[in-house]
Jmol script that loads the backbone (N, CA, C; Angstrom):
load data "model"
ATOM      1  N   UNK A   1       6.725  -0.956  19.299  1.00  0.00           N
ATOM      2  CA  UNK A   1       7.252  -1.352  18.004  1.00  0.00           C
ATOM      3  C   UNK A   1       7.259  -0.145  17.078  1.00  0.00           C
ATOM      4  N   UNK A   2       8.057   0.245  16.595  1.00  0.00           N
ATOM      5  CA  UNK A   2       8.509   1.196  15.412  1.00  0.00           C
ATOM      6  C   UNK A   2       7.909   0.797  14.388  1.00  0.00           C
ATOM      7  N   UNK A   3       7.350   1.872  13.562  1.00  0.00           N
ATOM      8  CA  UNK A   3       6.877   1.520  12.416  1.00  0.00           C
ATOM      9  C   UNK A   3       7.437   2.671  11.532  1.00  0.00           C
ATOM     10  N   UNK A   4       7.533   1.284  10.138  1.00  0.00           N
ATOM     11  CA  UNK A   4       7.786   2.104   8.764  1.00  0.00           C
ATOM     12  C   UNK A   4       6.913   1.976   7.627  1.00  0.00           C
ATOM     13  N   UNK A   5       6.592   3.118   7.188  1.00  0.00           N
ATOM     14  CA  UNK A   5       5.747   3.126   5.952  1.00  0.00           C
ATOM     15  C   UNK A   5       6.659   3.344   4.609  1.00  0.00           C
ATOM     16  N   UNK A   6       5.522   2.197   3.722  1.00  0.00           N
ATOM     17  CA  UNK A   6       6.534   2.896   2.490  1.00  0.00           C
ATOM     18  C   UNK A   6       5.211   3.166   1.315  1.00  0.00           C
ATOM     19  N   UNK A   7       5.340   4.372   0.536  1.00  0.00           N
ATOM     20  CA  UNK A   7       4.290   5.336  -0.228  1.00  0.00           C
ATOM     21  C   UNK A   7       4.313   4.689  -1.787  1.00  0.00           C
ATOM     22  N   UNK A   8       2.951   4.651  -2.196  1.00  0.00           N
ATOM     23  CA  UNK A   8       2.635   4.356  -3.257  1.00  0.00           C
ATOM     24  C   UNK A   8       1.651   5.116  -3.889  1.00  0.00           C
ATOM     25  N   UNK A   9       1.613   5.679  -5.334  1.00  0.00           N
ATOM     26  CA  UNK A   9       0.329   6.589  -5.918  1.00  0.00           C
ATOM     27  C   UNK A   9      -0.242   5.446  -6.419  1.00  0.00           C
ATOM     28  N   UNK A  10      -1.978   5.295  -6.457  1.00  0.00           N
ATOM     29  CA  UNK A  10      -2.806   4.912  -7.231  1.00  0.00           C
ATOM     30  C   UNK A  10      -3.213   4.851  -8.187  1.00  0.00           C
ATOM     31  N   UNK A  11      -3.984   4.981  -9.612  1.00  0.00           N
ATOM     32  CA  UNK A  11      -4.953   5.532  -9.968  1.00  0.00           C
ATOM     33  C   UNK A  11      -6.707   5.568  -9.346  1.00  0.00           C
ATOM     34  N   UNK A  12      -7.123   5.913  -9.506  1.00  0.00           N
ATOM     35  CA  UNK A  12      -8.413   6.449  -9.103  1.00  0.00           C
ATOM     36  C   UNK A  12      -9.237   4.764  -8.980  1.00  0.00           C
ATOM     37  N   UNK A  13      -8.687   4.494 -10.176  1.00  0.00           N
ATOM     38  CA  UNK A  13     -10.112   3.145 -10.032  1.00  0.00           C
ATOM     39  C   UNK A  13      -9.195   1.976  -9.189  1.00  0.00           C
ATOM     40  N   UNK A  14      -7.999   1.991  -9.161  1.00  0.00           N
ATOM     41  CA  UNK A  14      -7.273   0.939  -8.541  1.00  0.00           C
ATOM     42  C   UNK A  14      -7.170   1.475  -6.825  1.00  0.00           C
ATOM     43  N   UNK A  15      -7.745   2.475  -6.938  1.00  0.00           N
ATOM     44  CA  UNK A  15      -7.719   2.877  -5.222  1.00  0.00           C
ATOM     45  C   UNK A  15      -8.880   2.617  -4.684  1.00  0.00           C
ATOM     46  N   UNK A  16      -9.716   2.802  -5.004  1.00  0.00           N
ATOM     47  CA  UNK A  16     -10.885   2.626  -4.756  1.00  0.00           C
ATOM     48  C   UNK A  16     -11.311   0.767  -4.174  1.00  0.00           C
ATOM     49  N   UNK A  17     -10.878   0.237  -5.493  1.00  0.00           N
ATOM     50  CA  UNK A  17     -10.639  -1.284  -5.179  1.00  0.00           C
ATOM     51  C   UNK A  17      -9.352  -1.827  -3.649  1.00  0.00           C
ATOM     52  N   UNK A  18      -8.392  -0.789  -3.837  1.00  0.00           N
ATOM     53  CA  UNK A  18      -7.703  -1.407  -2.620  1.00  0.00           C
ATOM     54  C   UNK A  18      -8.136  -0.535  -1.338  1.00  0.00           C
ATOM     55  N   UNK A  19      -8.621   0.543  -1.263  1.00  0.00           N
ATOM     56  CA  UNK A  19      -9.239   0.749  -0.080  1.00  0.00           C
ATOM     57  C   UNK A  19     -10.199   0.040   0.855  1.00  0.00           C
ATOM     58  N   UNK A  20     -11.121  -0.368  -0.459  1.00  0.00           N
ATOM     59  CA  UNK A  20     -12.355  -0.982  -0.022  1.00  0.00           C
ATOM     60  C   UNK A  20     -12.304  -2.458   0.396  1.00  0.00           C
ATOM     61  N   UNK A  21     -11.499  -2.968   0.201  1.00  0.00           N
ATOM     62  CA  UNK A  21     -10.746  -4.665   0.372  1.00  0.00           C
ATOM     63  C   UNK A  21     -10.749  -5.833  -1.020  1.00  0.00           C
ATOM     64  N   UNK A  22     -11.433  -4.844  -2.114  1.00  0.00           N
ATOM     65  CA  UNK A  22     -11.722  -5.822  -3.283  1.00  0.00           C
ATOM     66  C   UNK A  22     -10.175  -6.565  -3.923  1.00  0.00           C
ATOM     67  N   UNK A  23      -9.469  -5.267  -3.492  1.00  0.00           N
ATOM     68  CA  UNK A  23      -7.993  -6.123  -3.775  1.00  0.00           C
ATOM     69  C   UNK A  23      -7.060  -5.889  -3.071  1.00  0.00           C
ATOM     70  N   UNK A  24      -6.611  -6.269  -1.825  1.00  0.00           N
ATOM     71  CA  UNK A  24      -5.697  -6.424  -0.872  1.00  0.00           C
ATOM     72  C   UNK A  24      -4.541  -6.278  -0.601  1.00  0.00           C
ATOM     73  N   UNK A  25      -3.934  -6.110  -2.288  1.00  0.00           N
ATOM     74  CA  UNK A  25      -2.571  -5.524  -2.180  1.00  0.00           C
ATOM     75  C   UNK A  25      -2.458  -5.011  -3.228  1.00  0.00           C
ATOM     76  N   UNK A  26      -0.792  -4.684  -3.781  1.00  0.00           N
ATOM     77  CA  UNK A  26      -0.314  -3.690  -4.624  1.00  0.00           C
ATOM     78  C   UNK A  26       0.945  -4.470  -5.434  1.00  0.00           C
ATOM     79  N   UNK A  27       0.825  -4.354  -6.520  1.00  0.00           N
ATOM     80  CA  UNK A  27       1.911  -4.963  -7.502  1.00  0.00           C
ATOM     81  C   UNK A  27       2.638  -4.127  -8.030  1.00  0.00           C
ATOM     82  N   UNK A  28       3.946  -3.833  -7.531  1.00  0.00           N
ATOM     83  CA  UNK A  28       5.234  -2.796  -8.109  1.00  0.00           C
ATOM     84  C   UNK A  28       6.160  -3.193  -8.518  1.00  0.00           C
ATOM     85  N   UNK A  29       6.639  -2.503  -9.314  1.00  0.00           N
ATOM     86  CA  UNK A  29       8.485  -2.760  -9.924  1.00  0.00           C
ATOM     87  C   UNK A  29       9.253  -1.480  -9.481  1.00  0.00           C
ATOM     88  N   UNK A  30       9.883  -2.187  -8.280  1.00  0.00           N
ATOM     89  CA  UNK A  30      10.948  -0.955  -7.621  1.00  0.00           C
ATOM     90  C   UNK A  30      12.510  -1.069  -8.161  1.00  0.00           C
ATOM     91  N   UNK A  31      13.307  -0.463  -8.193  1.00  0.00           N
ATOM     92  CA  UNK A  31      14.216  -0.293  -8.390  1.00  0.00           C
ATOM     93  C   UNK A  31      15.010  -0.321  -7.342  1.00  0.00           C
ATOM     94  N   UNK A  32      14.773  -0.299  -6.127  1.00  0.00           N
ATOM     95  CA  UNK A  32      16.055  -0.880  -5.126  1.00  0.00           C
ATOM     96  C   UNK A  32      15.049  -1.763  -3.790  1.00  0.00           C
ATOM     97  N   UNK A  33      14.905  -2.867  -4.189  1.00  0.00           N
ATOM     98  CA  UNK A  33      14.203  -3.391  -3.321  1.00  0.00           C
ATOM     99  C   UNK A  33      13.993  -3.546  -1.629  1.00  0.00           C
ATOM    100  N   UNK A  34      15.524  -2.425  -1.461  1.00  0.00           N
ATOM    101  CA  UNK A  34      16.056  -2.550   0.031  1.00  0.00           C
ATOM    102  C   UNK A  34      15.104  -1.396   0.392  1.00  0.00           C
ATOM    103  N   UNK A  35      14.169  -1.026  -0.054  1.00  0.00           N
ATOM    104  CA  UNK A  35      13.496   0.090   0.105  1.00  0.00           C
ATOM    105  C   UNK A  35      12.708  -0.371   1.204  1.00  0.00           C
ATOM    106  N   UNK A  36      12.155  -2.074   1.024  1.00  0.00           N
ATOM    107  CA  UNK A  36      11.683  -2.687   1.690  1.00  0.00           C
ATOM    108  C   UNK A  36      12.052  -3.290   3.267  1.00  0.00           C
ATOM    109  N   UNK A  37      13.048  -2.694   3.244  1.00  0.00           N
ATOM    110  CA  UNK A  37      13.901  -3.730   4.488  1.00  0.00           C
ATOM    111  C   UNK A  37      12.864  -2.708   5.502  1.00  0.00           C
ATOM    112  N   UNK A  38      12.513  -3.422   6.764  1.00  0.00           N
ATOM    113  CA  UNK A  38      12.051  -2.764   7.623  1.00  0.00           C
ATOM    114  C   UNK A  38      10.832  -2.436   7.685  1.00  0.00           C
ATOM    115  N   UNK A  39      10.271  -2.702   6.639  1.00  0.00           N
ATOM    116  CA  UNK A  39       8.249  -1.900   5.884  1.00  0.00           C
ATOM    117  C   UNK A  39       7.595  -2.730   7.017  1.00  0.00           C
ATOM    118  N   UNK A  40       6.882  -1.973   7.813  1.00  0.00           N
ATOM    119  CA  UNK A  40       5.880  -2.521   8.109  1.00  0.00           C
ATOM    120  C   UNK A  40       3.984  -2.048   8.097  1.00  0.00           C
ATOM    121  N   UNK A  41       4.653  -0.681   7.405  1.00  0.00           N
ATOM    122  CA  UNK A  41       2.449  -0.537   6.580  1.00  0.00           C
ATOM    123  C   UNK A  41       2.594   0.065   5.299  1.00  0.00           C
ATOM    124  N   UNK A  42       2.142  -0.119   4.332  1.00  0.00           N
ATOM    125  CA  UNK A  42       1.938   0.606   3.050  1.00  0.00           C
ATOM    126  C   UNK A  42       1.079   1.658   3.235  1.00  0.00           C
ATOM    127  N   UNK A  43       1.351   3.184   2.321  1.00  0.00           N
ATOM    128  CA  UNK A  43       0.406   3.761   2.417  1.00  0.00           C
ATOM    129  C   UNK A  43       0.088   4.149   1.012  1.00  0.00           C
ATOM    130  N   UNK A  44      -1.118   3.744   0.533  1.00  0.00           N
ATOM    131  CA  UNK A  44      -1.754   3.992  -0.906  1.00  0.00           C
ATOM    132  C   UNK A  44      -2.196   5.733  -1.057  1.00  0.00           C
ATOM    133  N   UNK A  45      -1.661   6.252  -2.042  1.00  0.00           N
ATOM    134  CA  UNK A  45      -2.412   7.460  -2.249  1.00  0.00           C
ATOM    135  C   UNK A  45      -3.282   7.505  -3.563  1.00  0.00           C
ATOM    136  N   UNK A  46      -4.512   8.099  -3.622  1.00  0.00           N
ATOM    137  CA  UNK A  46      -5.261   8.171  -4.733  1.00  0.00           C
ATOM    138  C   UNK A  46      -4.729   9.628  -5.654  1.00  0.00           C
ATOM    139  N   UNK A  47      -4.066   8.711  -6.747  1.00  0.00           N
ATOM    140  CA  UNK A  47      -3.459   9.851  -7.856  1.00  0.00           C
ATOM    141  C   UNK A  47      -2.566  10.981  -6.728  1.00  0.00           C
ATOM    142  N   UNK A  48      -2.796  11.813  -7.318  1.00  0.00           N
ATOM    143  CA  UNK A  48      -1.471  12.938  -6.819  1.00  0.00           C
ATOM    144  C   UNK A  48      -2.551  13.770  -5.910  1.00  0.00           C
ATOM    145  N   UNK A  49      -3.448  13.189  -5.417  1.00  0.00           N
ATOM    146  CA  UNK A  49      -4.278  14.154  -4.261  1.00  0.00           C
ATOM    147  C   UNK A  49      -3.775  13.845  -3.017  1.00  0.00           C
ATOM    148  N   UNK A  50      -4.733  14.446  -1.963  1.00  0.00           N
ATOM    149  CA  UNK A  50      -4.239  14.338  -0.128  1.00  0.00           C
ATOM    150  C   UNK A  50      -4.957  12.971   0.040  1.00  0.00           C
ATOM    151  N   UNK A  51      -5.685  12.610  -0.447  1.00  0.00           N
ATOM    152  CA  UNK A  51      -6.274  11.829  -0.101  1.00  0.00           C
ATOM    153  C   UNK A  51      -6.082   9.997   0.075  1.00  0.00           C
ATOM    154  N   UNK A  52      -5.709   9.143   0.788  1.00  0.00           N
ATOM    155  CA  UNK A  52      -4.438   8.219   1.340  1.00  0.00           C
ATOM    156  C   UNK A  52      -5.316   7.210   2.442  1.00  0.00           C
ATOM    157  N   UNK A  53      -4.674   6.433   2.409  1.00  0.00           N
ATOM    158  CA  UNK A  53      -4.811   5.204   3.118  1.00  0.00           C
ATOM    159  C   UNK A  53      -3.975   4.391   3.464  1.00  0.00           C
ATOM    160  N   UNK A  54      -3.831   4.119   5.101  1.00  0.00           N
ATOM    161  CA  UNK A  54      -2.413   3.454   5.343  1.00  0.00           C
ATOM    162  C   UNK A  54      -2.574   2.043   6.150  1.00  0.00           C
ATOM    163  N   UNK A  55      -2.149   0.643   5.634  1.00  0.00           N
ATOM    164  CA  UNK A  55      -2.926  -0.569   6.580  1.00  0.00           C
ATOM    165  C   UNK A  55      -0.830  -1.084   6.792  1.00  0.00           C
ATOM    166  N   UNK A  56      -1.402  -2.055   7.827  1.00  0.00           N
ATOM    167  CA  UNK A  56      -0.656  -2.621   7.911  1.00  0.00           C
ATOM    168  C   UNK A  56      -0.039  -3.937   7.500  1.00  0.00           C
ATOM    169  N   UNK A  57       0.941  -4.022   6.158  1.00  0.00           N
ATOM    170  CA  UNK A  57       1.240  -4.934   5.787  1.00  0.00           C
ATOM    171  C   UNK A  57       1.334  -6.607   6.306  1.00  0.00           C
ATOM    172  N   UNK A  58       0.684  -7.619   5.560  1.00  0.00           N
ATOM    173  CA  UNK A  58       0.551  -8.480   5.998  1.00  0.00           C
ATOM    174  C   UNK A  58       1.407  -9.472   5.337  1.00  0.00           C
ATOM    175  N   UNK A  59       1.760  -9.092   4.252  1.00  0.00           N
ATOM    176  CA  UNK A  59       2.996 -10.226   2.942  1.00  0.00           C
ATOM    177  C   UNK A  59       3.499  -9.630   2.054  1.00  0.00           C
ATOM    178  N   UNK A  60       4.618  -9.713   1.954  1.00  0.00           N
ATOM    179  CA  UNK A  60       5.940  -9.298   0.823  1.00  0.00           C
ATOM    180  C   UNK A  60       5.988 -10.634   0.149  1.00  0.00           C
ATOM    181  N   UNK A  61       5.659 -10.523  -1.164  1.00  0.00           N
ATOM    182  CA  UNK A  61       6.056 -11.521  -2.359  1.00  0.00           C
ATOM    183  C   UNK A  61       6.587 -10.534  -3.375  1.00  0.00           C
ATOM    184  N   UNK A  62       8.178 -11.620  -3.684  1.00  0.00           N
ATOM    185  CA  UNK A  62       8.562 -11.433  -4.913  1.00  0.00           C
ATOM    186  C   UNK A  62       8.172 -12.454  -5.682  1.00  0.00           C
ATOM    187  N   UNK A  63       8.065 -11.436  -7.042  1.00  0.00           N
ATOM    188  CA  UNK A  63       7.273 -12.082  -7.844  1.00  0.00           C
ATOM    189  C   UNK A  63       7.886 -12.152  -9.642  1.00  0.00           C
ATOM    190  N   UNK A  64       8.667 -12.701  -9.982  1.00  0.00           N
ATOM    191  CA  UNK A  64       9.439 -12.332 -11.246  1.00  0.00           C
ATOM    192  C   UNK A  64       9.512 -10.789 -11.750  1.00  0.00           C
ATOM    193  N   UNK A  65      10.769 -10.350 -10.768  1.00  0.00           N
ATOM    194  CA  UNK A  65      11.090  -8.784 -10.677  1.00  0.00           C
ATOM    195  C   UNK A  65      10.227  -7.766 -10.027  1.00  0.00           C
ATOM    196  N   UNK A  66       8.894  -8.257  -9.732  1.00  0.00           N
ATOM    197  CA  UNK A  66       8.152  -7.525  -9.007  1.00  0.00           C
ATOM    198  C   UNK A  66       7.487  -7.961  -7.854  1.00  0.00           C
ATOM    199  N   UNK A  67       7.113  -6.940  -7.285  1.00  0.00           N
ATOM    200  CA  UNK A  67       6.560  -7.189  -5.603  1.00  0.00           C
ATOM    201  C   UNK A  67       5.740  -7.005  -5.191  1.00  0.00           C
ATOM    202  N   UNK A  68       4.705  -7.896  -4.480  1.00  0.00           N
ATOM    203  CA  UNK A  68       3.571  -8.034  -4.351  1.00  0.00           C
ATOM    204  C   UNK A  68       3.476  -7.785  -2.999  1.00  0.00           C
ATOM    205  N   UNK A  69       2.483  -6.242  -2.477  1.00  0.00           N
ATOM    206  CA  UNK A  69       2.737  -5.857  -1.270  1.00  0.00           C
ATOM    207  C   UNK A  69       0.940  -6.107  -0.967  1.00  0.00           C
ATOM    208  N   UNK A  70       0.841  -6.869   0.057  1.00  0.00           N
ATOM    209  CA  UNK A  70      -0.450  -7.205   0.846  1.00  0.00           C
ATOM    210  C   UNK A  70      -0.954  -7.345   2.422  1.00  0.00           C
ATOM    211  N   UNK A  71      -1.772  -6.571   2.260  1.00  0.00           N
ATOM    212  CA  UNK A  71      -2.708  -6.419   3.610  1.00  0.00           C
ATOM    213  C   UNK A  71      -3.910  -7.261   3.936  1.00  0.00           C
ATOM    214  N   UNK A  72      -4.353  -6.834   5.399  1.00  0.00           N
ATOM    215  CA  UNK A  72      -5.579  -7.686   5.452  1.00  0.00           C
ATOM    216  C   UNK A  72      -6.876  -6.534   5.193  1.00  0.00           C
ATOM    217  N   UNK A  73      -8.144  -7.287   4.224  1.00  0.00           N
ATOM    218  CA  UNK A  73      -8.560  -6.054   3.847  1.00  0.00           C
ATOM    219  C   UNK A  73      -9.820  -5.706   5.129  1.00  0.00           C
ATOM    220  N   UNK A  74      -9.759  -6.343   5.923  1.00  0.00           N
ATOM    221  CA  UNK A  74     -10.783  -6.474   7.770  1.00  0.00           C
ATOM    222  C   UNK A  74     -10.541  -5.466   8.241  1.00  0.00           C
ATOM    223  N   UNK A  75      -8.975  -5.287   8.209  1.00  0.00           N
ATOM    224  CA  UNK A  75      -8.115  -3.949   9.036  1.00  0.00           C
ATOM    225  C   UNK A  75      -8.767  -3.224   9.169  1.00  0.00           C
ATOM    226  N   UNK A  76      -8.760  -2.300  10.305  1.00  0.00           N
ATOM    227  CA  UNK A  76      -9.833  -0.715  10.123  1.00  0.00           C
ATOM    228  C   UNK A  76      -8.423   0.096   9.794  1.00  0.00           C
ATOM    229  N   UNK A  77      -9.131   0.870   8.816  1.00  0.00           N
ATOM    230  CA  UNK A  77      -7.913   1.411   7.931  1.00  0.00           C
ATOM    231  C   UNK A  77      -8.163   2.885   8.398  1.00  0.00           C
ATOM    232  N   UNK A  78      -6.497   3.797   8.601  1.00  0.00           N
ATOM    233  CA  UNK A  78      -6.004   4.726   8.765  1.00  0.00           C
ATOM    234  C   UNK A  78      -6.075   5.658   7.637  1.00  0.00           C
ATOM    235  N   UNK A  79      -7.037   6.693   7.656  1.00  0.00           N
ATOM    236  CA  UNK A  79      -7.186   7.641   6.427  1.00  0.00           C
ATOM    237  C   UNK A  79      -7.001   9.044   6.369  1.00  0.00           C
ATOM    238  N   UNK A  80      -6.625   9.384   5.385  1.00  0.00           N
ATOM    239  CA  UNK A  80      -7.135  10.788   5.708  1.00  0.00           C
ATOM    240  C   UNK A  80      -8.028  11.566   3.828  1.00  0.00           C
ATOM    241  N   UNK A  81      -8.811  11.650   4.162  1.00  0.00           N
ATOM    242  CA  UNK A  81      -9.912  12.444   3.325  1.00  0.00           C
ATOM    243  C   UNK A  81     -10.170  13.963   3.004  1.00  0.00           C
ATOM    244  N   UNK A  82      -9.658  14.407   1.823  1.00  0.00           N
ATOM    245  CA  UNK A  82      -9.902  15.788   1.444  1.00  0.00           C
ATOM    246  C   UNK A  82     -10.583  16.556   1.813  1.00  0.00           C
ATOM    247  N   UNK A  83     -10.602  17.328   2.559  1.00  0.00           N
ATOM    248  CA  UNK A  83     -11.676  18.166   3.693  1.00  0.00           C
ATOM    249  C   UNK A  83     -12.227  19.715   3.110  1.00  0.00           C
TER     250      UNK A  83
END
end "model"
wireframe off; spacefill off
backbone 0.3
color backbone group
């Protein structure tokens, strides 16, 4: 199975919470929603560093203009950490 990721920046305290499983997904307002066609893992980055986390999407909700992208937070999650 092919996989597609699609990239999101954090802030610091909202990454922390979705890394760790306290909050499971991500609430955006995209501008061409076809961005989505095909997504099958999100990858969260914390602020504008290397530092990232990539799970595999579990639910696409639209949500009055915005989109609610969610994982399972059990997943063993794909990272990579500032070295």
């Amino acid at each position: 199975m092919k996989t597609k990721t699609i990239s999101f920046i954090s802030t610091f305290s909202m990454y922390e919470k979705e890394r760790s499983g306290k909050k499971p997904n991500t609430l955006r307002k995209l501008k061409n929603n076809s961005r989505l066609k095909g997504v099958t893992h999100v990858r969260i980055r914390k602020g504008y560093t290397k530092v990232f986390f990539t799970r595999k999407i579990t639910d696409i909700t639209f949500w009055y203009g915005l989109v609610i992208i969610s994982w399972n937070p059990n997943e063993i999650v794909i990272s990579k950490q500032k070295e």
